[in-house]
VEXMI-857064 format. One record per residue: y, z, x of N, C-alpha, C in turn; chain. Coordinates in steps of 0.1 Angstrom, whole numbers, plus 5000, padded with zeros to 4 digits. Layout:
BEGIN
+---------+------+--------+----------+-------+---------+---------+------+--------+-----+
! n.north ! n.up ! n.east ! ca.north ! ca.up ! ca.east ! c.north ! c.up ! c.east ! mol !
+---------+------+--------+----------+-------+---------+---------+------+--------+-----+
!       Y !    Z !      X !        Y !     Z !       X !       Y !    Z !      X !   A !
...
+---------+------+--------+----------+-------+---------+---------+------+--------+-----+
This chain:
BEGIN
+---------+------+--------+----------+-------+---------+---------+------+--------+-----+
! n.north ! n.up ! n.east ! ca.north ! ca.up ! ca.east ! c.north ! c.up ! c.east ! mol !
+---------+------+--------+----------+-------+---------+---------+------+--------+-----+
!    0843 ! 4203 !   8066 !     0849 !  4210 !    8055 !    0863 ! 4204 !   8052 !   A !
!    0862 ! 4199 !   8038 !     0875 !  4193 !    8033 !    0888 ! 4204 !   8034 !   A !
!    0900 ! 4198 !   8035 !     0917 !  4207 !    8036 !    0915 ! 4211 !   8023 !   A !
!    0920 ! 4223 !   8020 !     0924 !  4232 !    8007 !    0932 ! 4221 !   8000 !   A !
!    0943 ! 4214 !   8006 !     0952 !  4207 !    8000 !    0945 ! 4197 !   7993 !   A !
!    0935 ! 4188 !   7997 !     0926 !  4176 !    7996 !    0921 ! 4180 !   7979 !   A !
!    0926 ! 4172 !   7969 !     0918 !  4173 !    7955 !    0902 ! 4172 !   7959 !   A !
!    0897 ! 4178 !   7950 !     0878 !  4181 !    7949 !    0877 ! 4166 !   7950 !   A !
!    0866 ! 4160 !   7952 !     0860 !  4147 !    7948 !    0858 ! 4141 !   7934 !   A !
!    0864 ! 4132 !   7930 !     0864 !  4127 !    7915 !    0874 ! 4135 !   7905 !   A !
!    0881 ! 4147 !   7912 !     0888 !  4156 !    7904 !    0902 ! 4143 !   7902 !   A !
!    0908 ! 4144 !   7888 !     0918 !  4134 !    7883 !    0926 ! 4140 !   7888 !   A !
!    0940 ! 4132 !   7892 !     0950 !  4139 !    7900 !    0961 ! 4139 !   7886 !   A !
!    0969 ! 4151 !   7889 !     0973 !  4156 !    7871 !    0988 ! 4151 !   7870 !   A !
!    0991 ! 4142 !   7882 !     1003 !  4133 !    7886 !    1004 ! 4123 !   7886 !   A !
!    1009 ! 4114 !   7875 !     1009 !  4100 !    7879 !    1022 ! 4096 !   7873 !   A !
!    1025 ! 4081 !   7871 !     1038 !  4076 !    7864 !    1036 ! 4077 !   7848 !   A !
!    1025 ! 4071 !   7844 !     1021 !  4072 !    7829 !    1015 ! 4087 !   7824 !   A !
!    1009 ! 4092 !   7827 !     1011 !  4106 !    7822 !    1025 ! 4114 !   7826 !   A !
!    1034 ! 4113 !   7837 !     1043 !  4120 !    7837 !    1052 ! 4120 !   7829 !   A !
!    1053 ! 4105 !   7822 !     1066 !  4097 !    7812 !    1057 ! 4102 !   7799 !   A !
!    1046 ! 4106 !   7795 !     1043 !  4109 !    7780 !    1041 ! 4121 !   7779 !   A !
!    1041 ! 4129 !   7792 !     1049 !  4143 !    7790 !    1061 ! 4146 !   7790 !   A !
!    1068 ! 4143 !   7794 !     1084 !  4141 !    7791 !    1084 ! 4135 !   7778 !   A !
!    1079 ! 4128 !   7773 !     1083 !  4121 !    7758 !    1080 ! 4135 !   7746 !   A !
!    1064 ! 4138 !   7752 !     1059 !  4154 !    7742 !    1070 ! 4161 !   7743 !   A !
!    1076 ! 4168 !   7756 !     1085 !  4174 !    7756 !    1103 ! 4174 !   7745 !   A !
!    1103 ! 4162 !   7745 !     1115 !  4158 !    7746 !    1110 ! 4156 !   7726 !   A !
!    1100 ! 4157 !   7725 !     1097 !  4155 !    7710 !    1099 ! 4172 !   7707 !   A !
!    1092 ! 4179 !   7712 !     1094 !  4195 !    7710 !    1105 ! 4202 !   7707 !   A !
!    1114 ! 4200 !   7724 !     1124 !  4202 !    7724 !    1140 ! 4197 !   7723 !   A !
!    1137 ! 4184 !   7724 !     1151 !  4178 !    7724 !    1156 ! 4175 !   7742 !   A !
!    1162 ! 4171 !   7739 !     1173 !  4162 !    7755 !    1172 ! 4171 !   7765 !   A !
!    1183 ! 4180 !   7753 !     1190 !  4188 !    7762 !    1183 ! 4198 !   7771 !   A !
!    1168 ! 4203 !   7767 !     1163 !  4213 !    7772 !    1152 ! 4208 !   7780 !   A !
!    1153 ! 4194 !   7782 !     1143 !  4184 !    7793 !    1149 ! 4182 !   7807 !   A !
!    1141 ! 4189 !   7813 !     1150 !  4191 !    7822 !    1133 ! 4187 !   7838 !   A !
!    1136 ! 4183 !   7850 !     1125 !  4180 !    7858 !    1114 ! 4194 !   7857 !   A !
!    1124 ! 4205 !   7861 !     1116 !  4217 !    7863 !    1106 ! 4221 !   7853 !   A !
!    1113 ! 4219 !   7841 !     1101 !  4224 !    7825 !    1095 ! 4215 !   7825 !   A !
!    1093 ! 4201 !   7828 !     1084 !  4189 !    7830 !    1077 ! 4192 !   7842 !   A !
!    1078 ! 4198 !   7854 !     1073 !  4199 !    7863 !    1057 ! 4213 !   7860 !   A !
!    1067 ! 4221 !   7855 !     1058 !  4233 !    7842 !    1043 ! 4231 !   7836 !   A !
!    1048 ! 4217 !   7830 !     1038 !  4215 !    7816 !    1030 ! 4208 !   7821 !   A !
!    1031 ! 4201 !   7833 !     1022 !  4192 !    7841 !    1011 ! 4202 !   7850 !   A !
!    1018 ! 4216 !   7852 !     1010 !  4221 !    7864 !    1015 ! 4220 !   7876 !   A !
!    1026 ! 4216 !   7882 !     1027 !  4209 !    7894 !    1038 ! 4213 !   7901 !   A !
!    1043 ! 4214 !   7912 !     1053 !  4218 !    7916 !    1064 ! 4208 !   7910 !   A !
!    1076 ! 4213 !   7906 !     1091 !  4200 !    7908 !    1094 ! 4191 !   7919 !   A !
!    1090 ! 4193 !   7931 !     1093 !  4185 !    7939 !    1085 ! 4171 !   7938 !   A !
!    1069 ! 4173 !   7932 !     1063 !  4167 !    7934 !    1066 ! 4156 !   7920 !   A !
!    1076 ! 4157 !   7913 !     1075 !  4147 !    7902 !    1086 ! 4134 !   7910 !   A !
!    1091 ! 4142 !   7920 !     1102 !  4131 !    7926 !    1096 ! 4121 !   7932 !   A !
!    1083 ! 4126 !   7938 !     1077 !  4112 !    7946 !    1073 ! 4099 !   7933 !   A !
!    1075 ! 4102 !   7921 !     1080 !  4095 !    7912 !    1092 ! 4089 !   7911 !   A !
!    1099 ! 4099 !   7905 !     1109 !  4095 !    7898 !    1125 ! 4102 !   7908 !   A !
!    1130 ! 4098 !   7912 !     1139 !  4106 !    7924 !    1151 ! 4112 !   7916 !   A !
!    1156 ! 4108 !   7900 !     1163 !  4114 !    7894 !    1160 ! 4114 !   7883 !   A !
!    1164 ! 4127 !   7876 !     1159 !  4127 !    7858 !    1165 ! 4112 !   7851 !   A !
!    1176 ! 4110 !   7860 !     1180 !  4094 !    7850 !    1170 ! 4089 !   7854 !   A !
!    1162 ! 4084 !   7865 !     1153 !  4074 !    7868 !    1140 ! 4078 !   7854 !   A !
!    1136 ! 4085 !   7856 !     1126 !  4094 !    7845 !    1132 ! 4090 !   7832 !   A !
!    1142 ! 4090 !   7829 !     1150 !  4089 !    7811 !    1148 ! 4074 !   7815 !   A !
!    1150 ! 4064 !   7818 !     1148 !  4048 !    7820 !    1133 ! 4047 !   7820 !   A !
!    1125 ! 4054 !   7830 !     1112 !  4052 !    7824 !    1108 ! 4053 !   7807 !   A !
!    1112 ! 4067 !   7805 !     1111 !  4073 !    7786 !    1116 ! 4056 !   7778 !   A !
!    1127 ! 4053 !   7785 !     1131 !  4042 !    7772 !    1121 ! 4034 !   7774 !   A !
!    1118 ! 4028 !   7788 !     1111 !  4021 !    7784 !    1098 ! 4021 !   7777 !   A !
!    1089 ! 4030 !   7776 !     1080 !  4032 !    7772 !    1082 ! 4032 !   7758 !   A !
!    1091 ! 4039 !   7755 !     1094 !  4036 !    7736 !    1094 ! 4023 !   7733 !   A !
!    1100 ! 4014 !   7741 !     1098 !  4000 !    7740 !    1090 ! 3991 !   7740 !   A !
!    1078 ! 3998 !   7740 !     1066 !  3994 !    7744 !    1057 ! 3987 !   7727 !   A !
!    1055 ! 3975 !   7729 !     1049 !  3969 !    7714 !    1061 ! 3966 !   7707 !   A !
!    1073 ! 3968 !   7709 !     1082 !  3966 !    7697 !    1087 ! 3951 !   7691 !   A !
!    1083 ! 3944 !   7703 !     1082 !  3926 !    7702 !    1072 ! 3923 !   7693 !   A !
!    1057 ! 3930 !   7693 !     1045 !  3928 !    7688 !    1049 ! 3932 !   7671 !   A !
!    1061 ! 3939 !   7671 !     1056 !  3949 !    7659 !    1066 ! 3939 !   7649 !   A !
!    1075 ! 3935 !   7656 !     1084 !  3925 !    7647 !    1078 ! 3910 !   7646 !   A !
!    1068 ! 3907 !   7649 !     1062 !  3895 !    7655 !    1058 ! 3891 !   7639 !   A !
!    1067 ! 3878 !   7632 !     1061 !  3875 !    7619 !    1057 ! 3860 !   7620 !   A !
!    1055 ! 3854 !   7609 !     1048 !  3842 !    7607 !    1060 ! 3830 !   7603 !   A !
!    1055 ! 3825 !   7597 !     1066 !  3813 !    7594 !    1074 ! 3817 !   7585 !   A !
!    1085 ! 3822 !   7592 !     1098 !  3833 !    7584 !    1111 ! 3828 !   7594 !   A !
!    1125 ! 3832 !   7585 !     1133 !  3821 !    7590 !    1137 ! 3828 !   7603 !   A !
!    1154 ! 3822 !   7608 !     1156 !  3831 !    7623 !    1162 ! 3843 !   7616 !   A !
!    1168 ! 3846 !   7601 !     1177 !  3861 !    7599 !    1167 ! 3872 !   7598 !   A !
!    1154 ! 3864 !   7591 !     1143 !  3877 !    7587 !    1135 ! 3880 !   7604 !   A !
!    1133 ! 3869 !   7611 !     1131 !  3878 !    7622 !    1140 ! 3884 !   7631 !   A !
!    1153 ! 3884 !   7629 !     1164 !  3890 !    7637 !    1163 ! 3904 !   7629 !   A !
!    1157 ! 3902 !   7615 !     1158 !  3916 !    7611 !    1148 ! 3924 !   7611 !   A !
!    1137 ! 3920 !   7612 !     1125 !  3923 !    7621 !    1124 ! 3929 !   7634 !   A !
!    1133 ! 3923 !   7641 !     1135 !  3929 !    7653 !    1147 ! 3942 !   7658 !   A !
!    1158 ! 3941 !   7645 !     1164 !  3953 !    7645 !    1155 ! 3963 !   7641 !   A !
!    1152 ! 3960 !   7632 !     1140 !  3977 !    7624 !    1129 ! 3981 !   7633 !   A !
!    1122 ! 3970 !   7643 !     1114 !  3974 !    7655 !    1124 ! 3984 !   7660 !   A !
!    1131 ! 3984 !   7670 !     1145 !  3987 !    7674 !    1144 ! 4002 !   7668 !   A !
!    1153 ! 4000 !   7656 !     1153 !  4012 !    7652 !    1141 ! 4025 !   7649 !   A !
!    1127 ! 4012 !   7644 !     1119 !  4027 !    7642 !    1113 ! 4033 !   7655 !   A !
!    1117 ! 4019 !   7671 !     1112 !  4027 !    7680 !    1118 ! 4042 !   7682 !   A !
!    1129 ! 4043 !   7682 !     1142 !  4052 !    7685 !    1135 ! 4065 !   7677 !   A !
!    1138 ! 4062 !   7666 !     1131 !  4072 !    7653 !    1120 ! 4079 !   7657 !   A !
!    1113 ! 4071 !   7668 !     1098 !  4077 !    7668 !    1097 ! 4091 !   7673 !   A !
!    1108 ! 4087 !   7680 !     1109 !  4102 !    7688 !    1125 ! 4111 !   7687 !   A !
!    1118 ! 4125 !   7691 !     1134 !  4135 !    7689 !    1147 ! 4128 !   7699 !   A !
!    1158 ! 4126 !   7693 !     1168 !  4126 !    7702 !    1165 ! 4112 !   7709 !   A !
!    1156 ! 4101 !   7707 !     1156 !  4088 !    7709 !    1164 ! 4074 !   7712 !   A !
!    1174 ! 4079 !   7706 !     1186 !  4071 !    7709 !    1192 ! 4075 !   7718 !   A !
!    1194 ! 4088 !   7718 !     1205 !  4091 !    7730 !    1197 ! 4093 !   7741 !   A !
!    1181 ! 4088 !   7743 !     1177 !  4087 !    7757 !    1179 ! 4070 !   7762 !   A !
!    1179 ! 4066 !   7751 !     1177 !  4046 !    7751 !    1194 ! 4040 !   7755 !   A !
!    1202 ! 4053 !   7750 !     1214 !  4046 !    7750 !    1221 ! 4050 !   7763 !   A !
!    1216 ! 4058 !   7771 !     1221 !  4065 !    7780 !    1211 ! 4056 !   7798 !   A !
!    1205 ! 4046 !   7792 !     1195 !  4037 !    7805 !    1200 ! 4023 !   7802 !   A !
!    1199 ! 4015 !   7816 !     1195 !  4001 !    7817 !    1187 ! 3999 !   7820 !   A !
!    1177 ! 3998 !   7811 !     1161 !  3994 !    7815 !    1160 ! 3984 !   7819 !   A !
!    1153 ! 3975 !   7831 !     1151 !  3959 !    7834 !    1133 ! 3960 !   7833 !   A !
!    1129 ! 3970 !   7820 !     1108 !  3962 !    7821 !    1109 ! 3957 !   7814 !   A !
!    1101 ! 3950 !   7814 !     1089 !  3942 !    7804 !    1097 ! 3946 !   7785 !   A !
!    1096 ! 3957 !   7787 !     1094 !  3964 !    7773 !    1108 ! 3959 !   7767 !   A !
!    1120 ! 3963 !   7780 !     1134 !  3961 !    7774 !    1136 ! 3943 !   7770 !   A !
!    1131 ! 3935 !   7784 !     1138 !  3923 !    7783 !    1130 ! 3917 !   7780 !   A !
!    1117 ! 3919 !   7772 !     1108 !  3911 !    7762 !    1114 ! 3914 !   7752 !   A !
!    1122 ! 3921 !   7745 !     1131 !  3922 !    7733 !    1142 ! 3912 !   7735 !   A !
!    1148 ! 3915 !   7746 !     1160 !  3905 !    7745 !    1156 ! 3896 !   7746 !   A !
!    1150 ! 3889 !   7755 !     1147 !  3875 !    7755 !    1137 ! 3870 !   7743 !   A !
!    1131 ! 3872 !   7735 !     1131 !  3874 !    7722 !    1138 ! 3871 !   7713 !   A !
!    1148 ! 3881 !   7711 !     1162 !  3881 !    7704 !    1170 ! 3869 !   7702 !   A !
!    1171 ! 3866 !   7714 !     1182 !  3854 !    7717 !    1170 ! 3842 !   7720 !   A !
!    1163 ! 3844 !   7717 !     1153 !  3827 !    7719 !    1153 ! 3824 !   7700 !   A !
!    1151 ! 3838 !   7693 !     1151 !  3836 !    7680 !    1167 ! 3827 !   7676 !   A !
!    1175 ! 3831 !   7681 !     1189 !  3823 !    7680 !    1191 ! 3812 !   7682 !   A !
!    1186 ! 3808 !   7698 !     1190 !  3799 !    7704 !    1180 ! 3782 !   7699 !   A !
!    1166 ! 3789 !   7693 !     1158 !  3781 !    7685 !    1165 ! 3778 !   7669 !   A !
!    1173 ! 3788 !   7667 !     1180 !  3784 !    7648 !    1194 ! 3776 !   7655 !   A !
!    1197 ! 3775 !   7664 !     1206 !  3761 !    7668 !    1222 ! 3773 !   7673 !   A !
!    1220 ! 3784 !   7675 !     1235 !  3790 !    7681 !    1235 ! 3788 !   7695 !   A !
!    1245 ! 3785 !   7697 !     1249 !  3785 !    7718 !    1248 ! 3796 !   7723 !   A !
!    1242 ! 3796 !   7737 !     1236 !  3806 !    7747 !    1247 ! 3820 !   7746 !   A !
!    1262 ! 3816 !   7743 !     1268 !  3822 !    7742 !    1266 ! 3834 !   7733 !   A !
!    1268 ! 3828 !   7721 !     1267 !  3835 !    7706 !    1254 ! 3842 !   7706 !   A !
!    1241 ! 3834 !   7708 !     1231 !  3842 !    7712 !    1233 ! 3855 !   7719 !   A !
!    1235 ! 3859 !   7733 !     1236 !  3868 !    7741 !    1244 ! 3876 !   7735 !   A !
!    1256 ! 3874 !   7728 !     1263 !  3881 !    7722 !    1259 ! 3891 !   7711 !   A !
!    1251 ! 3880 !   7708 !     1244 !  3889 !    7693 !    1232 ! 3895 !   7696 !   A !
!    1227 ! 3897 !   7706 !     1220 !  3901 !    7713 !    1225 ! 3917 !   7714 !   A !
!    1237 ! 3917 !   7718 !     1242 !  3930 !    7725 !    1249 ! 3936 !   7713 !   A !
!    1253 ! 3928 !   7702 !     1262 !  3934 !    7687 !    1247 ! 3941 !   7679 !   A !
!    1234 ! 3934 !   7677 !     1228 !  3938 !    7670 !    1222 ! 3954 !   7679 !   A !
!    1223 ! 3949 !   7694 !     1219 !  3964 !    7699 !    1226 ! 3976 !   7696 !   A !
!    1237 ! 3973 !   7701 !     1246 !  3981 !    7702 !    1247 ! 3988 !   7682 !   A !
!    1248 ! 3979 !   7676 !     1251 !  3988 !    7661 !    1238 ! 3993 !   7655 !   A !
!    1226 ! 3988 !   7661 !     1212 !  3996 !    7658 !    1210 ! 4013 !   7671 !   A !
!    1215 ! 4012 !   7679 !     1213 !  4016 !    7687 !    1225 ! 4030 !   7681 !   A !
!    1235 ! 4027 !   7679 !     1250 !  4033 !    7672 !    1245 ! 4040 !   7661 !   A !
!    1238 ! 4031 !   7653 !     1240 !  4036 !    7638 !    1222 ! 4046 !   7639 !   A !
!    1216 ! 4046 !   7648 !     1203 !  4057 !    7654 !    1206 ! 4071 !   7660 !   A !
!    1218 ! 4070 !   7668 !     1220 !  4079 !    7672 !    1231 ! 4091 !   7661 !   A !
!    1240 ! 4083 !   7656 !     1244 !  4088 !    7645 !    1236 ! 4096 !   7636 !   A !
!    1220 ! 4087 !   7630 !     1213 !  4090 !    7622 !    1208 ! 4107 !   7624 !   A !
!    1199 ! 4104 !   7638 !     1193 !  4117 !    7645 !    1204 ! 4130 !   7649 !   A !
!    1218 ! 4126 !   7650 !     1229 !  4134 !    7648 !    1228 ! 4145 !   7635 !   A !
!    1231 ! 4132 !   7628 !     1233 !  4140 !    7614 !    1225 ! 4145 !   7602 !   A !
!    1217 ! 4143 !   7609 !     1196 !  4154 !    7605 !    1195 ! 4164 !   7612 !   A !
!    1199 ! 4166 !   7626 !     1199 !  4176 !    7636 !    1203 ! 4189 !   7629 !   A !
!    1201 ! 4206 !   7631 !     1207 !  4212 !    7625 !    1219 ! 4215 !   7637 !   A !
!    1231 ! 4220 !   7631 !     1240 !  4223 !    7643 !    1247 ! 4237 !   7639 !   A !
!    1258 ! 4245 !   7645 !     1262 !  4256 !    7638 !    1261 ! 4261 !   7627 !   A !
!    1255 ! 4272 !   7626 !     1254 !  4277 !    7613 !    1240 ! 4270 !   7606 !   A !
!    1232 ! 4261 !   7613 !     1224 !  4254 !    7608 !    1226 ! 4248 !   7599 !   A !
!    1236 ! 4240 !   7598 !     1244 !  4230 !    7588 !    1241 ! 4222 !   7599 !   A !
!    1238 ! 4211 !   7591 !     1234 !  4193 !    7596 !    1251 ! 4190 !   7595 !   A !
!    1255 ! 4176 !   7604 !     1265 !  4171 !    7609 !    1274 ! 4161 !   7591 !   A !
!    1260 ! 4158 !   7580 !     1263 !  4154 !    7571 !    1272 ! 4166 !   7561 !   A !
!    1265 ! 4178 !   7562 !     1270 !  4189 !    7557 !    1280 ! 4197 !   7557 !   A !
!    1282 ! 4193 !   7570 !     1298 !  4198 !    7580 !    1309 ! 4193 !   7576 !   A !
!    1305 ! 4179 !   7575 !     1315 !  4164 !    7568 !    1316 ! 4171 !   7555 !   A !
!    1310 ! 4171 !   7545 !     1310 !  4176 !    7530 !    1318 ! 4190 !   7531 !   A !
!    1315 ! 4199 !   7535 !     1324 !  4211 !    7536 !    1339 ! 4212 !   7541 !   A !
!    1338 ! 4201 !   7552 !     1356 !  4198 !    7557 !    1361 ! 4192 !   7549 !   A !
!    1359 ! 4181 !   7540 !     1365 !  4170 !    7534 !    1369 ! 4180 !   7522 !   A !
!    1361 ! 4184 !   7513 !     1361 !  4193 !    7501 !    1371 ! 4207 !   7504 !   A !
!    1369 ! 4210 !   7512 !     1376 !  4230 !    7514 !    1399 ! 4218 !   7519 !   A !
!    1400 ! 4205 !   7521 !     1410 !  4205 !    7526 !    1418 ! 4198 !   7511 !   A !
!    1432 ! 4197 !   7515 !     1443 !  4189 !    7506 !    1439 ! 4177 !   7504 !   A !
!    1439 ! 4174 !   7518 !     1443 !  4158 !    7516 !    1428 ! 4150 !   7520 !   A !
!    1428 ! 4137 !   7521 !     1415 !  4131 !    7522 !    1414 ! 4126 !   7511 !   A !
!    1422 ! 4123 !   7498 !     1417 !  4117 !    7486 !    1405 ! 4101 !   7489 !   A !
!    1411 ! 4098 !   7496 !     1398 !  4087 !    7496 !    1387 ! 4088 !   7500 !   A !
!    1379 ! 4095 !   7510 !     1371 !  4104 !    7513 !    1363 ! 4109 !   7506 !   A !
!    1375 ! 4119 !   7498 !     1369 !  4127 !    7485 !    1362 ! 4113 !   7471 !   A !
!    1364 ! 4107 !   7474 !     1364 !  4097 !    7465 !    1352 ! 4086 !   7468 !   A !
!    1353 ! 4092 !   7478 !     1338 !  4080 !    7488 !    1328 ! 4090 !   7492 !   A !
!    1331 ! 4105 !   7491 !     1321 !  4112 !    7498 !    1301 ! 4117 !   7495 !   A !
!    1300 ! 4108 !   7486 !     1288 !  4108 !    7483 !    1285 ! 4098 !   7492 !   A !
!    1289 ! 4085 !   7494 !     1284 !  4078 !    7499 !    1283 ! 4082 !   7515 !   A !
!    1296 ! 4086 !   7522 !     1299 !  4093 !    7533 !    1289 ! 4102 !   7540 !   A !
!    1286 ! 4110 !   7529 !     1281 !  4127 !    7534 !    1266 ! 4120 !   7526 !   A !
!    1262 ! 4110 !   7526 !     1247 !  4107 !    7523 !    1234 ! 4107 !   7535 !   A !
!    1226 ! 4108 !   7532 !     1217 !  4109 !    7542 !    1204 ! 4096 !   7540 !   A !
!    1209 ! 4086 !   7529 !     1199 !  4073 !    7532 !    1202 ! 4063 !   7540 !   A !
!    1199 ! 4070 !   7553 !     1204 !  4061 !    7565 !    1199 ! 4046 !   7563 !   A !
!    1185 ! 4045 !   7555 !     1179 !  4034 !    7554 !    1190 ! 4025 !   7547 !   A !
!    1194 ! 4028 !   7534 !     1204 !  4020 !    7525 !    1213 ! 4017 !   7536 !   A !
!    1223 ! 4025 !   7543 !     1235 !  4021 !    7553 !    1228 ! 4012 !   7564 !   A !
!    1217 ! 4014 !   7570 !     1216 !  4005 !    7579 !    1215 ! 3991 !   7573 !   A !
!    1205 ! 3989 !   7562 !     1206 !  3978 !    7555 !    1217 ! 3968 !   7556 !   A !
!    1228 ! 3977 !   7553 !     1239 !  3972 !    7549 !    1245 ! 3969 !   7559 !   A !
!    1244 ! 3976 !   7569 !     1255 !  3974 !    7580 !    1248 ! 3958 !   7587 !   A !
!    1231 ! 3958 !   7588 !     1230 !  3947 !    7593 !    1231 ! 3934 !   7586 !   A !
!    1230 ! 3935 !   7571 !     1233 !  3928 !    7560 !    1245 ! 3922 !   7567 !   A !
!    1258 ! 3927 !   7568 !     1273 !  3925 !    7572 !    1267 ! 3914 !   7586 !   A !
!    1261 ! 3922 !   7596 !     1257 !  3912 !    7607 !    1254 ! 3897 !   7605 !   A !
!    1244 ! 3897 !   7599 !     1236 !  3883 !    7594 !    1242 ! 3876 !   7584 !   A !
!    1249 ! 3882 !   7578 !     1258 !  3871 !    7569 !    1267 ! 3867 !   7577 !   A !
!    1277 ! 3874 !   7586 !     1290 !  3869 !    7596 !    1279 ! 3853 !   7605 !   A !
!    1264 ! 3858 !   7610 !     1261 !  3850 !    7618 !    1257 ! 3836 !   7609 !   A !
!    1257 ! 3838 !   7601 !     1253 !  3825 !    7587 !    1264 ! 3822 !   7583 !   A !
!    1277 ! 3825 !   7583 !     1290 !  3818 !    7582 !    1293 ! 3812 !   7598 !   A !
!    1290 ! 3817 !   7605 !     1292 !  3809 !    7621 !    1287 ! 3804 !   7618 !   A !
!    1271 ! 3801 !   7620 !     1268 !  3789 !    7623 !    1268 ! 3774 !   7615 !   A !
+---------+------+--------+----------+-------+---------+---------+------+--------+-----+
């Protein structure tokens, strides 16, 4: 007679790495960051909490898996044809960013790991091969490597910020528009605040990486 403990024969075991990280991702699409926690993932799996550690030994270790998995295809997805190095540098920021997008609170899981898989440093090394092939030094490459992350990664978390609802169920855009307007001063502000208190993140990102690729076309 088999141990009570011993799964049935052929029965799937309801624990693994890859389903434990795309329940934490459902979750974390549901609920957000903050309410992802081992125990409510330990919940939705069935399973005791102890048992997700023979995984993952800390929820950061678990948030590094999440990123990486978001990262998953984003090389494939920017992957174009005979197009120059800016349009695929901008290919690979919009990868980037609609990975992030895909899910709730996405950035500030991505921005908060140092992933070393596949998923992460097939981007970078990517990134900077696209560089280092249009004739910039390993330097500038690497550099721009971490400027294009860092302000896609910046200008994502922002985005998901300021869509979020927050007190009073006022979004972070709406908050801005109420403070600037109800005060004295701020004339310039007041004067820019359509553009400020906008919500086509798509136009501002444009722009912002617009600014990037032009600065790297006057370098080189």
């Amino acid at each position: 007679m088999s141990s009570s403990s011993t799964p049935a024969r052929g029965r799937p075991s309801r624990i693994d790495r890859a389903h434990t990280v795309q329940t934490a991702l459902d979750l974390l699409d549901q609920s957000g960051l903050d309410a992802l926690t081992m125990r409510r993932l330990a919940g939705a799996m069935g399973v005791q909490a102890g048992a997700l550690y023979r995984y993952y030994a800390t929820k950061q270790e678990l948030l590094t898996a999440m990123s990486e998995q978001m990262m998953e295809g984003v090389v494939v997805t920017a992957a174009g044809g005979d197009i120059s190095w800016s349009e695929r540098l901008t290919a690979l920021a919009h990868a980037l960013r609609n990975a992030l997008l895909a899910h709730r609170d996405g950035a500030r899981v991505f921005a908060g790991t140092h992933s070393t898989g596949a998923g992460v440093l097939g981007f970078a090394d990517t990134l900077v091969g696209v560089l280092r092939e249009a004739g910039f030094s390993g330097d500038d490459a690497a550099r721009t490597l971490y400027t294009v992350a860092n302000f896609t990664v910046g200008h994502t978390l922002e985005e998901q910020a300021a869509t979020a609802p927050e007190e009073g169920d006022q979004t972070g855009a709406e908050r801005l528009r109420s403070a600037v307007m109800s005060g004295s001063d701020y004339p310039h502000l007041k004067g820019t605040l359509a553009t400020l208190a906008s919500t086509d993140f798509d136009r501002n990102f444009e722009f912002g990486l617009g600014l990037l690729i032009e600065g790297l076309k006057a370098r080189r």
